[in-house]
N, C-alpha and C positions, 0 to 999 in steps of 0.2 A: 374026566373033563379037565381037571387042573393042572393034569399030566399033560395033555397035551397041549392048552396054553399056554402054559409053562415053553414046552419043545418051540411053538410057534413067533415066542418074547425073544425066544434067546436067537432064533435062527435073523429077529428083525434088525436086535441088537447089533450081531456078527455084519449084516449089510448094512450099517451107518444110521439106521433106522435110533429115533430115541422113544420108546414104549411107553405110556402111562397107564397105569389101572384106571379102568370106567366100572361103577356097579353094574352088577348084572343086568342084562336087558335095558341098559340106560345108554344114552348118547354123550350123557354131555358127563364133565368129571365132576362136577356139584361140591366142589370143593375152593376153598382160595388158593393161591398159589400153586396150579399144578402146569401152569406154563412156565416154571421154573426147576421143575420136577427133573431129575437124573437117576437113572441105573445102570449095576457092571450087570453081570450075567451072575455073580454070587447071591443078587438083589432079588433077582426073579423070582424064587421060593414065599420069599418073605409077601412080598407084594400081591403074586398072582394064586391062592393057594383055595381061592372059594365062590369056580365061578365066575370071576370079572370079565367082562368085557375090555378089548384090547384097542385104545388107543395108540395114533403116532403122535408125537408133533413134529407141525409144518416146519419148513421154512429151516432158518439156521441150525437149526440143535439138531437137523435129520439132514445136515450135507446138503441143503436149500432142495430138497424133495418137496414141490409144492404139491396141491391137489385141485385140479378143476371140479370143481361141484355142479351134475348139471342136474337143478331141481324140476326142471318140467320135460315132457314130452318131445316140444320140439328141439331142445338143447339137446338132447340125447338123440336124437333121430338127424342133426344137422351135425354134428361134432366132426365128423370126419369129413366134410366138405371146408374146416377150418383149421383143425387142429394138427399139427403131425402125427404119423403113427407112432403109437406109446403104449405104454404098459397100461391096463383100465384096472377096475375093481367095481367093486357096486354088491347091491342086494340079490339073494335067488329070484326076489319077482321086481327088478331093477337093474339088469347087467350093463354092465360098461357106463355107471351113472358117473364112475370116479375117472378122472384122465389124469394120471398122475408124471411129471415133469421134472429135470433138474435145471431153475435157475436163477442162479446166484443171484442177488439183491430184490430180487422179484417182492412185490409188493399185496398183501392181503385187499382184494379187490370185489367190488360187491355189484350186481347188475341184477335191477328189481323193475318189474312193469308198473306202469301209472297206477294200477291201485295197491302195491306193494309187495305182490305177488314176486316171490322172489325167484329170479330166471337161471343161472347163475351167480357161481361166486370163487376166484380165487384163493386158496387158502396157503397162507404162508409164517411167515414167522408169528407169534401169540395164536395159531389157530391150532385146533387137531382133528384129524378123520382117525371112525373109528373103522376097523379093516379084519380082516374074518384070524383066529376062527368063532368073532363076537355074534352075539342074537342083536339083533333088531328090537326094536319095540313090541312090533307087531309080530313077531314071530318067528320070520325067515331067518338065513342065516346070511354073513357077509363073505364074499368071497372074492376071489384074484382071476382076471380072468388071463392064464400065461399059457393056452394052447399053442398060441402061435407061436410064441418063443419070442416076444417083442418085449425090449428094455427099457429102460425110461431115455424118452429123447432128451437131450442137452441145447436147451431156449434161451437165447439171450431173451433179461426183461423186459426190453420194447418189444421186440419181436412178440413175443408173450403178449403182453398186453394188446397190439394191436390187433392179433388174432382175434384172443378174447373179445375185443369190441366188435369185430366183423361177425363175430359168430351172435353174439348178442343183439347187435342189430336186425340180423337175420330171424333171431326168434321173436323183438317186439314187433316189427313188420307185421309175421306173420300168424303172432297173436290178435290184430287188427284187421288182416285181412276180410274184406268183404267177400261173404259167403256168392259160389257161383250161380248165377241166373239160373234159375228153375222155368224151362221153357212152358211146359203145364201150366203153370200155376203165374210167373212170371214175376215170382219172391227173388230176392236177391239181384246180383249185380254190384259196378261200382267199380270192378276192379281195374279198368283201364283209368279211373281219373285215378284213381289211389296209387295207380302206377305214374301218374304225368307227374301229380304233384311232389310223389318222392324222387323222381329222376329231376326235377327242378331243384330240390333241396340238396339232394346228395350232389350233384355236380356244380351247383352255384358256386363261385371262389373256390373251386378243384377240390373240394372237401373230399370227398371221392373220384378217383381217376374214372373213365368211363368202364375198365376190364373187370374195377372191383365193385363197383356200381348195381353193374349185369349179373355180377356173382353172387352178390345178396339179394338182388330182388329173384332169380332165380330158385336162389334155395329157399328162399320163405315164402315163393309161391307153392314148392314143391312141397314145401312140410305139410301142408294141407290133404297131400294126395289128388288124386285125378280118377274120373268116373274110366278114362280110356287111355289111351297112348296118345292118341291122334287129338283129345284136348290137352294134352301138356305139349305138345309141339306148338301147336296154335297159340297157347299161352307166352310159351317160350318164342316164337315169334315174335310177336306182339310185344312183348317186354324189348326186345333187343331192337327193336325200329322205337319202341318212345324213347330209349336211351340215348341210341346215336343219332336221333332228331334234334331232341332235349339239348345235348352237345352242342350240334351244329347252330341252333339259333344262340345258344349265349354265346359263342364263339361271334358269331354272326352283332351281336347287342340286341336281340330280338327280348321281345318280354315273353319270361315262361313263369308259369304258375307255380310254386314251390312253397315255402314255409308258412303262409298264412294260410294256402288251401288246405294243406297237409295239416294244421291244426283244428281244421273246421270238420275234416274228416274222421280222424283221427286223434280226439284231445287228449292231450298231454303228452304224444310221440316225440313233438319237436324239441320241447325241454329237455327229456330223457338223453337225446342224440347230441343236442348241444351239451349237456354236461358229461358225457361219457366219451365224447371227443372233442372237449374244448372247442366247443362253436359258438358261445355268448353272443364278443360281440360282432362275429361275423352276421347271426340271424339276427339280431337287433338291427345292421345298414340290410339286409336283404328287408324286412318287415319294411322299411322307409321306402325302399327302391321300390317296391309292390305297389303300397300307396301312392308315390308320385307316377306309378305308371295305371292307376285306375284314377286317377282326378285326369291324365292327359286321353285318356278316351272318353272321358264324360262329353 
């Protein structure tokens, strides 16, 4: 085994990779100072010689090779409706959890749902992934996934980051998403206001243009799945007339229902979006403008 991690340190070194030892079966380096950690290929014996687990680090010290961490379900299942195609990695029962990137100055970035549950997360300079041929906690092993023969894409950091927030928006969405109407029983529903309200919020003061608007509520309907073909068309339907209505009346100066509904629905979405796209105090004048237009229909 230390033969070959050994062969797998040095091969990471050779590609601009910078390697740390992790104990066996462990994730994190449980040590001080190992975000300052350096090795040549002479070093590798010394270090890896019993077992350990193979860390990178992120960011500067590995050529700014960053790592998208996607920690839930629907991060992994949306990623390529957001992300460029790229090199992945992940767990044997977790593939393609890792999206791994080069770009320079790109920033350690962190995207968690209202009760802290964490969604994603960018990892860059002070971070590290740990990357095969390391054990997991629980057992598995970690691996590369390079079938396709695809390289790491080259992201400028806004680019990057914006993505990032489209893709994460897409997963709190449809973390929140109201479960579809059960015609039997006649549980659930909800998802056409869930849809007004957000198409209010995301397009108010062009926070979202209408293309990318459609493209996330889209995909975090979809992360949910669909009982048939012919309810995701109807879905999709339906989303792209509240969208380009939604438009048409603010455009218009019409009152649409947006950020106070969407909070009533939804608690703690609106915060999350205003602080991962800088919308403070744009949603603070939207919250007043709401108000002064529910005192003028009184």
């Amino acid at each position: 085994m230390s033969a070959m991690t050994q062969a797998w340190v040095r091969r990471y070194i050779e590609r601009d990779f910078a390697p740390i030892p992790v104990p066996p079966g462990a994730k994190s380096p449980n040590r001080p100072g190992w975000q300052d950690e350096r090795m040549g290929l002479e070093d590798v014996p010394r270090y890896f010689d019993n077992g350990q687990n193979v860390g990178v680090l992120n960011g500067r010290p590995s050529g700014w090779k960053v790592c998208a961490d996607l920690d839930v379900a629907e991060a992994t299942e949306l990623a390529g409706r957001f992300m460029p195609p790229t090199l992945t990695s992940g767990r044997e029962s977790r593939p393609h959890s890792h999206w791994w990137l080069i770009s320079p100055e790109a920033k350690t970035d962190k995207f968690k749902d209202v009760d802290g549950t964490m969604l994603l997360e960018l990892r860059s300079t002070g971070c590290q992934t740990i990357v095969a041929p390391s054990i997991h906690p629980g057992g598995d092993r970690y691996v590369w996934h390079g079938e396709s023969g695809l390289r790491m894409a080259h992201v400028e950091a806004a680019e990057l980051r914006r993505r990032l927030s489209e893709l994460a928006t897409a997963v709190l969405i449809a973390r929140h998403l109201p479960k579809l109407r059960d015609e039997s029983t006649g549980e659930g529903g909800g998802r056409h206001d869930y849809a007004l309200a957000l198409s209010g919020f995301l397009l108010r003061s062009v926070r979202l243009n209408v293309p990318t608007a459609l493209k996330v509520l889209r995909a975090a309907w979809d992360a949910k799945g669909w009982p048939d073909e012919r309810s995701k068309r109807e879905a999709h339907h339906d989303l792209e007339g509240i969208v380009h209505d939604t438009a048409e009346n603010l455009a218009a100066g019409e009152p649409v229902v947006g950020g106070p509904t969407l909070e009533d629905l939804a608690s703690g979405v609106v915060r999350l979006l205003c602080k991962w796209w800088g919308w403070e105090r744009q949603a603070q004048e939207e919250e007043k403008e709401d108000r002064r237009n529910q005192a003028d229909r009184l």
